[in-house]
DRENDRENKOL-984643 format. One record per residue (C-alpha): residue number from 1; residue in one letter; z, y, x. Coordinates in Angstrom, 3 decimals, padded with zeros to 6 digits. Layout:
N
+-----+------+----------+----------+----------+
! pos ! code !       pz !       py !       px !
+-----+------+----------+----------+----------+
! NUM !    A !        Z !        Y !        X !
...
+-----+------+----------+----------+----------+
! end
This chain:
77
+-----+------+----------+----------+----------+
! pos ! code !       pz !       py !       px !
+-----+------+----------+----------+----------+
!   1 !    X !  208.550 !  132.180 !  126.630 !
!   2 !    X !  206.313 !  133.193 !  129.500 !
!   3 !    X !  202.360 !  131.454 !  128.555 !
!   4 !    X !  200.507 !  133.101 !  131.044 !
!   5 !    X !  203.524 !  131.834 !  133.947 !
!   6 !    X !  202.022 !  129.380 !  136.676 !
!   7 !    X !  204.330 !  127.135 !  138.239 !
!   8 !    X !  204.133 !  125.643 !  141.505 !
!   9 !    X !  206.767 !  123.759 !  143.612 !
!  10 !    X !  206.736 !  123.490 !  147.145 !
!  11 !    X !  208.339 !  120.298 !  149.074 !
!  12 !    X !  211.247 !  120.343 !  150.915 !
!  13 !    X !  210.827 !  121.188 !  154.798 !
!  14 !    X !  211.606 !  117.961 !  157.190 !
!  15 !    X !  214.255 !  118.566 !  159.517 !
!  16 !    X !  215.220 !  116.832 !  162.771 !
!  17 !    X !  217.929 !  114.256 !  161.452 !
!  18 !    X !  216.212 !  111.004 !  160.377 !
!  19 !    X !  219.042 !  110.183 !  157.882 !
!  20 !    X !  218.442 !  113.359 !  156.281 !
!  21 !    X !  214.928 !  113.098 !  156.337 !
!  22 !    X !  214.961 !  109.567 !  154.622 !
!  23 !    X !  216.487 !  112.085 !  151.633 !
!  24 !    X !  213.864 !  114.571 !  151.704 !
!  25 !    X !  211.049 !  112.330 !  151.507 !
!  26 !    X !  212.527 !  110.277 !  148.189 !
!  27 !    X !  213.023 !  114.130 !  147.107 !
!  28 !    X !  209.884 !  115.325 !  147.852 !
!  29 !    X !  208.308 !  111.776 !  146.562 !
!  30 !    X !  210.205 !  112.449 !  142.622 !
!  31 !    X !  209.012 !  116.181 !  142.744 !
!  32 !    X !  205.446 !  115.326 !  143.501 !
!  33 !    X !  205.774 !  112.861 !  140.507 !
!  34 !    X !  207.137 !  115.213 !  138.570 !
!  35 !    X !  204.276 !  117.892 !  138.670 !
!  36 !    X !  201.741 !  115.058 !  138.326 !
!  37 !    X !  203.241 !  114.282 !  134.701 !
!  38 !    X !  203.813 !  118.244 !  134.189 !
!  39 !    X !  200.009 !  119.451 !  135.529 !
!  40 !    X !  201.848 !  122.000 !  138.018 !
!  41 !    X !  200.752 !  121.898 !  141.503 !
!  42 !    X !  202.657 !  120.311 !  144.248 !
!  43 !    X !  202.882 !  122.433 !  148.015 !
!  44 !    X !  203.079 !  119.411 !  150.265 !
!  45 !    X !  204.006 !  120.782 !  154.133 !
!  46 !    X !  203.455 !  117.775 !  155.884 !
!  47 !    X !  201.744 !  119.945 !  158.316 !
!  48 !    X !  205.222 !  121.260 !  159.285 !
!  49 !    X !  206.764 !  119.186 !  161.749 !
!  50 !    X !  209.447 !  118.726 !  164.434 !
!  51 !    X !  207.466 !  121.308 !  167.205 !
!  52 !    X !  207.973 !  124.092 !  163.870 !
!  53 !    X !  211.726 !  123.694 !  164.243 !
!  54 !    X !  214.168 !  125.786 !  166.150 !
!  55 !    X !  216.340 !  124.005 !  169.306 !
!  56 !    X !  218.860 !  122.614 !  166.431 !
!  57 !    X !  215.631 !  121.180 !  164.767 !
!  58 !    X !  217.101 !  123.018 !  161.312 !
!  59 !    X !  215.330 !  126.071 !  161.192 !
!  60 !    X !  212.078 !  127.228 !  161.475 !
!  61 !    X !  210.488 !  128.584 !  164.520 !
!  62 !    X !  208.032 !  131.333 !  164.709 !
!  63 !    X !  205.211 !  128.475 !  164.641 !
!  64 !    X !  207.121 !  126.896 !  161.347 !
!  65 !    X !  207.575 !  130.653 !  159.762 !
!  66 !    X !  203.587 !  131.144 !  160.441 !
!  67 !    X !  203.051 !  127.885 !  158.897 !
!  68 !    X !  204.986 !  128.189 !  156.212 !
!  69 !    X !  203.005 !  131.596 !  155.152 !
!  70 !    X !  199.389 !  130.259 !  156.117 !
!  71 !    X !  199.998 !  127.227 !  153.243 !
!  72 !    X !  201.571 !  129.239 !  150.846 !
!  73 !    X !  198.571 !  131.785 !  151.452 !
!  74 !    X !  196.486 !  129.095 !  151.100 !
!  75 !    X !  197.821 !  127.804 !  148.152 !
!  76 !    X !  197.597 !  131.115 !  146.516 !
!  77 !    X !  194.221 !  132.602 !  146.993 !
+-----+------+----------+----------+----------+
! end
């Protein structure tokens, strides 16, 4: 309904549990497929790792928040 809409999706952030990580990579590996067969672009933040990540390695730091904005900026302009 929306022509003029750009899509975009942005990978799922790594976190400090390796089990859990294991899932976000297959995740992140069927969305990047996915925009390849739609034409949308994929945000990869592999340039977000464990030294972004609070104590509890869940959340972002203030390094991971400025990260986060910087690709997103970058992606955008």
């Amino acid at each position: 309904n929306s022509p003029n809409t750009n899509i975009s999706i942005s990978s799922i952030l790594l976190r400090s549990d390796k089990l859990l990580n294991d899932k976000i990579n297959e995740t992140n590996k069927i969305l990047r497929a996915l925009c390849k067969s739609k034409g949308w672009p994929f945000l990869d933040h592999r340039n977000i790792d464990i030294s972004c990540l609070n104590r509890r390695g869940l959340h972002l730091n203030r390094k991971g928040s400025n990260q986060l904005t910087k690709d997103f900026d970058k992606h955008l302009n």
